[in-house]
C-alpha positions as CSV (number, residue, x, y, z in Angstrom):
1,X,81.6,-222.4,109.2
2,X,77.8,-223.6,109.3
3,X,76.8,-225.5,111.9
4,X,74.8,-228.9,111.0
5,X,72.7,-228.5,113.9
6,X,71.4,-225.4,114.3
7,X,72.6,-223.3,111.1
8,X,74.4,-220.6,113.0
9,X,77.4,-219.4,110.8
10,X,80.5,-218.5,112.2
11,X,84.3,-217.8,111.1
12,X,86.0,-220.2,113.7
13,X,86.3,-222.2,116.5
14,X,85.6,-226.4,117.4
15,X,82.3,-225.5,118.7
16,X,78.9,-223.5,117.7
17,X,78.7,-220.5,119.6
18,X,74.9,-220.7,119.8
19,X,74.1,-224.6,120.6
20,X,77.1,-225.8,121.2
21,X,77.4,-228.8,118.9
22,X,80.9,-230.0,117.9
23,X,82.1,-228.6,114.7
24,X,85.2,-230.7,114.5
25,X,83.3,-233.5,113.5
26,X,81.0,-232.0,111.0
27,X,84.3,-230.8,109.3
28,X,85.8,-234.0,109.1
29,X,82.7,-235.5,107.5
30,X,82.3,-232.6,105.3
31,X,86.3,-233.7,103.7
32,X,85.6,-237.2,103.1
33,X,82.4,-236.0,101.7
34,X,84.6,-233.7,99.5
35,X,87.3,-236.4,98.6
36,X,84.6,-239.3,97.5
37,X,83.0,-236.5,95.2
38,X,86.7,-235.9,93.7
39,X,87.8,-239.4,93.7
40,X,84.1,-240.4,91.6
41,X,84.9,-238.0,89.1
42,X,88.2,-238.9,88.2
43,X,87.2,-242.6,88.3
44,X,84.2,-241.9,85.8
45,X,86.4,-240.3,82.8
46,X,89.0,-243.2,82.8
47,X,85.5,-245.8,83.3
48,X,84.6,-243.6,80.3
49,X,88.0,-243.7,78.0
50,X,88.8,-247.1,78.7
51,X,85.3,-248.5,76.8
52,X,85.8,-248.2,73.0
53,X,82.7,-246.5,71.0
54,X,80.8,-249.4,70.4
55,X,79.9,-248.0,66.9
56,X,83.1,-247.1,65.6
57,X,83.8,-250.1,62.6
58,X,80.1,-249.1,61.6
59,X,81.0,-245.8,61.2
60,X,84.1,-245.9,59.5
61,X,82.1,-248.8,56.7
62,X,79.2,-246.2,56.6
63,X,81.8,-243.8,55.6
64,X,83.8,-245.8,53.2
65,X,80.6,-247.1,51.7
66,X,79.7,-243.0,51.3
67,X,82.9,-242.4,50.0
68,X,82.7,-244.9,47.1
69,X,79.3,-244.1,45.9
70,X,80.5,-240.4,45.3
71,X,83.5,-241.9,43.6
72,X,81.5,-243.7,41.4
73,X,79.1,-240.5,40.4
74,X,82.4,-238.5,39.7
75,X,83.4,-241.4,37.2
76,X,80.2,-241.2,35.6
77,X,80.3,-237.5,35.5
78,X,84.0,-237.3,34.4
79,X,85.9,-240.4,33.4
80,X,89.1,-239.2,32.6
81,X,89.2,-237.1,35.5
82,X,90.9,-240.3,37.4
83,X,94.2,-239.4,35.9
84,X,94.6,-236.2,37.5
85,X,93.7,-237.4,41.0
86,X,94.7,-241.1,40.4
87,X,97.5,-241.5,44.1
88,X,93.8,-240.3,45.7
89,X,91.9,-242.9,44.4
90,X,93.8,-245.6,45.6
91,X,90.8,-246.9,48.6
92,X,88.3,-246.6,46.0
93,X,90.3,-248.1,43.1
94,X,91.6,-250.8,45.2
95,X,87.7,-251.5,46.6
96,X,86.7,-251.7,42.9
97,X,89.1,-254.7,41.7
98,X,88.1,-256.5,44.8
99,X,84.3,-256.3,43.9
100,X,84.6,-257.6,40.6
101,X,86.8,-260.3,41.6
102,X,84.2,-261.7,43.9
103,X,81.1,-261.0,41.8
104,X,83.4,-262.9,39.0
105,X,83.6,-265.5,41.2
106,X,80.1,-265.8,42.2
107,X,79.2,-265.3,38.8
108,X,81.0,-268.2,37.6
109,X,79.7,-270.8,40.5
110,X,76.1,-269.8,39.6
111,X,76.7,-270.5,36.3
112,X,78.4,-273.9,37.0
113,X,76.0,-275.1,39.3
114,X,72.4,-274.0,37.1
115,X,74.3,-275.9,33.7
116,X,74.7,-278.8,35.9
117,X,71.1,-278.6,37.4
118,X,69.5,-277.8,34.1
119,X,71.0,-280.6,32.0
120,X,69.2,-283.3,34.0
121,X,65.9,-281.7,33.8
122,X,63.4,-283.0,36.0
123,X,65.9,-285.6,37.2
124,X,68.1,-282.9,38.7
125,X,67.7,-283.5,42.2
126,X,68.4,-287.2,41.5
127,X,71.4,-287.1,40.2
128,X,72.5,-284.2,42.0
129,X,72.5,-285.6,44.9
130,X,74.7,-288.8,43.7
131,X,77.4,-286.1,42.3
132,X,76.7,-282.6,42.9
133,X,80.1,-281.0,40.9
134,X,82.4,-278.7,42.5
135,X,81.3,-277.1,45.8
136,X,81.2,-273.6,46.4
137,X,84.9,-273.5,47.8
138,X,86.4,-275.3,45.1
139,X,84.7,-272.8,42.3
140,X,84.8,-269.7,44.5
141,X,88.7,-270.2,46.0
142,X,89.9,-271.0,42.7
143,X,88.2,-268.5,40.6
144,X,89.2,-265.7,43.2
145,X,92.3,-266.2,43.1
146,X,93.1,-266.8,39.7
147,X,91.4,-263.4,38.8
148,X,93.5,-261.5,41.5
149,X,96.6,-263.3,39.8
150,X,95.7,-262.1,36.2
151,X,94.5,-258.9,37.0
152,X,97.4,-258.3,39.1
153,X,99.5,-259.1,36.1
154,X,97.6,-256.7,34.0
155,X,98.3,-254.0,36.0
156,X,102.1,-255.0,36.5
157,X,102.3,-254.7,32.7
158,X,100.9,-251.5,32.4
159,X,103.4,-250.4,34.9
160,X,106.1,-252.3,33.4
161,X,105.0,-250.0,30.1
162,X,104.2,-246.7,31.5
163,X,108.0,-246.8,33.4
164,X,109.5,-247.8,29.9
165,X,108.4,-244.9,27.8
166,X,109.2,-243.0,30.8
167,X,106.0,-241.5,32.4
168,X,106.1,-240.6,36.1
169,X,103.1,-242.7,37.3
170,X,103.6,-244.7,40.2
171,X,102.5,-248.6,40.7
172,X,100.1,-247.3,42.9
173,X,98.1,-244.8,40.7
174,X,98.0,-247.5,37.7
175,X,95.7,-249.6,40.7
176,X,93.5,-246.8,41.2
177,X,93.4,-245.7,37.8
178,X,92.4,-249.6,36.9
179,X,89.9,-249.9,39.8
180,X,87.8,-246.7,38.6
181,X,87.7,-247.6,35.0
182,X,86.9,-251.2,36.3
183,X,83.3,-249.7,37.0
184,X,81.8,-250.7,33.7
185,X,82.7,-254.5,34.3
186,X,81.2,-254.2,37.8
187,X,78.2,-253.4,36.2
188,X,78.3,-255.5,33.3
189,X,78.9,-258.8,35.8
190,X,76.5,-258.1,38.2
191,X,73.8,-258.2,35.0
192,X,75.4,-261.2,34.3
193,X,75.2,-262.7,37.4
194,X,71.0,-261.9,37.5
195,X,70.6,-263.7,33.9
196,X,72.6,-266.8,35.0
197,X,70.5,-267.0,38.6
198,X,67.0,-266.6,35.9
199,X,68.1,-269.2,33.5
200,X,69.3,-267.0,30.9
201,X,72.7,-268.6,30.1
202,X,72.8,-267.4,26.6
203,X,72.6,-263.9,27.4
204,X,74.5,-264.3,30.7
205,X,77.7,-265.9,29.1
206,X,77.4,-262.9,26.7
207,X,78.0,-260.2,29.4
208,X,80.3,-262.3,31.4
209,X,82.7,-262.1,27.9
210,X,82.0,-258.6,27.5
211,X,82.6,-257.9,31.1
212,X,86.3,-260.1,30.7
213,X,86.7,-258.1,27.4
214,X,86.5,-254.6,29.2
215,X,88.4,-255.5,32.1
216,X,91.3,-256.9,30.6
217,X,91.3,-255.5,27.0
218,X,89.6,-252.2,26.6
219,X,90.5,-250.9,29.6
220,X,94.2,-251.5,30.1
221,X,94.5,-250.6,25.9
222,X,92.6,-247.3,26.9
223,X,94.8,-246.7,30.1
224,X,98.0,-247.6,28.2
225,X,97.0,-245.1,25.5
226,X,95.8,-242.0,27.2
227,X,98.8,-242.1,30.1
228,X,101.3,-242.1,26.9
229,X,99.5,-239.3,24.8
230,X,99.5,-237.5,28.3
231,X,103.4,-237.7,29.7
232,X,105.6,-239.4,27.2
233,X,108.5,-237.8,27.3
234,X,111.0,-239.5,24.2
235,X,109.2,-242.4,21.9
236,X,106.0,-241.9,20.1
237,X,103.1,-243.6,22.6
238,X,102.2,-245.2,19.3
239,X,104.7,-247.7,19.9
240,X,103.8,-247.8,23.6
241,X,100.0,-249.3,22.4
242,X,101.8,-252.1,20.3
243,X,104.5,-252.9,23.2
244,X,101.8,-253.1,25.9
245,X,99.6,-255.4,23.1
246,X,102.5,-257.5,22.2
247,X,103.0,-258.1,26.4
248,X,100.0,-259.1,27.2
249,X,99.9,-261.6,24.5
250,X,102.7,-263.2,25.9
251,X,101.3,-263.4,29.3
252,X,97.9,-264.6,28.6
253,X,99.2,-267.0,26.8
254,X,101.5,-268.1,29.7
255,X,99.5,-267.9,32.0
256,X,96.5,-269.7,30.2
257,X,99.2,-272.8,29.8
258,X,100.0,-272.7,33.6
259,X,96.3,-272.8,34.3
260,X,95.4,-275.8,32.2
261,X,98.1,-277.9,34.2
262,X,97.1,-276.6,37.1
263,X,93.9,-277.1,39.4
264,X,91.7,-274.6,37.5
265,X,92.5,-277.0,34.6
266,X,90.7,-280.1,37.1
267,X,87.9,-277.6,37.6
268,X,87.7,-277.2,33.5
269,X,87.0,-280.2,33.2
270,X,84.7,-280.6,36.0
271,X,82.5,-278.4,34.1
272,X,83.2,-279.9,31.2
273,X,81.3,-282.9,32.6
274,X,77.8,-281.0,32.4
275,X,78.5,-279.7,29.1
């Protein structure tokens, strides 16, 4: 025991041997000195766990966003490589369909809205502002989810083929093995996009085809194909190619009739109006 006082240290007793000051008191203070110490650091850690890192949703999009720019350099580097890590992919794949549906979407407002400024001329702002044509939600809602429809369509048909001639992929790898080979139309729809905002409607339309082309046509005919050559298992994938052709004629043209008695058919002829 030291004593407060004077500093003598001894082993016992309730008073200092040299001065004489009471050492039951300083002991006393010394606990609850001891037990406020104790108490603060247990309170800090649970202060400390209870408060979520602040930067943790950043984080995780910075690493997404990482994630899907290597995916994309991979594609580039090996293409085909998908079909051997395809269940993987799925994130990236799934990221992929969702960024061309909204660029598609944005794409096709930009377009409807420039046609209809541009065939007024000068007297654009005139008239636009007596009838200004779809808004943004009408174009942008409808076209979203029409795309999602169609393309999830495509995909069920590839499934519905692939399970027919008996290959072992699953509904999920047929998503990420669309998504990554959907890269091409990304591409293709974003130039679009840039040529529409410019003016260039000529050129735009073109890329916007060619971006529909490869995203519905090429792309499932090519996934169709080399999943068939690769696991078939009884009938010739030759017949797999027509099958998957002779489906998706059918539900284009389905679908196409459902549209033009739907709403997308009032926004058809909405832009109609400025054509």
């Amino acid at each position: 025991m030291i004593c407060s006082t004077c500093g003598h240290t001894q082993v016992s007793g309730n008073f200092c041997g040299k001065c004489g000051a009471d050492l039951r008191h300083q002991s006393s203070e010394a606990t609850t000195d001891v037990q406020k110490e104790t108490a603060t650091a247990y309170e800090h850690p649970a202060a400390a766990a209870s408060v979520a890192p602040p930067n943790e949703y950043l984080d995780k999009a910075k690493k997404t966003s990482k994630g899907y720019f290597t995916y994309i350099k991979n594609f580039v580097k090996y293409p085909s490589g998908i079909f051997k890590s395809a269940a993987a992919e799925f994130t990236n794949g799934l990221i992929s369909l969702i960024l061309f549906t909204v660029l598609f979407s944005f794409t096709i407002y930009f377009f409807v809205q420039s046609i209809a400024r541009s065939m007024f001329g000068g007297m654009g702002d005139l008239f636009m502002s007596e009838y200004a044509g779809p808004s943004f939600f009408t174009i942008f809602s409808q076209s979203f989810l029409y795309t999602v429809i169609y393309i999830a369509l495509i995909a069920a048909s590839i499934f519905v083929i692939t399970k027919l001639f008996r290959t072992d992929h699953s509904f999920k790898e047929i998503v990420s093995t669309y998504g990554v080979h959907m890269i091409p139309s990304l591409i293709l729809i974003v130039l679009s996009m840039v040529l529409i905002i410019m003016d260039a409607y000529t050129y735009g339309v073109f890329f916007i085809a060619l971006s529909v082309l490869f995203a519905t046509i090429f792309v499932p005919i090519y996934m169709v194909s080399s999943m068939l050559t690769r696991n078939a298992k009884s009938i010739d994938p030759f017949y797999g190619y027509i099958s998957y052709l002779v489906l998706f004629a059918i539900i284009t043209s389905v679908y196409t009739g459902l549209l033009a008695d739907s709403a997308m058919g009032n926004l058809i002829d909405e832009i109609g109006y400025y054509l």
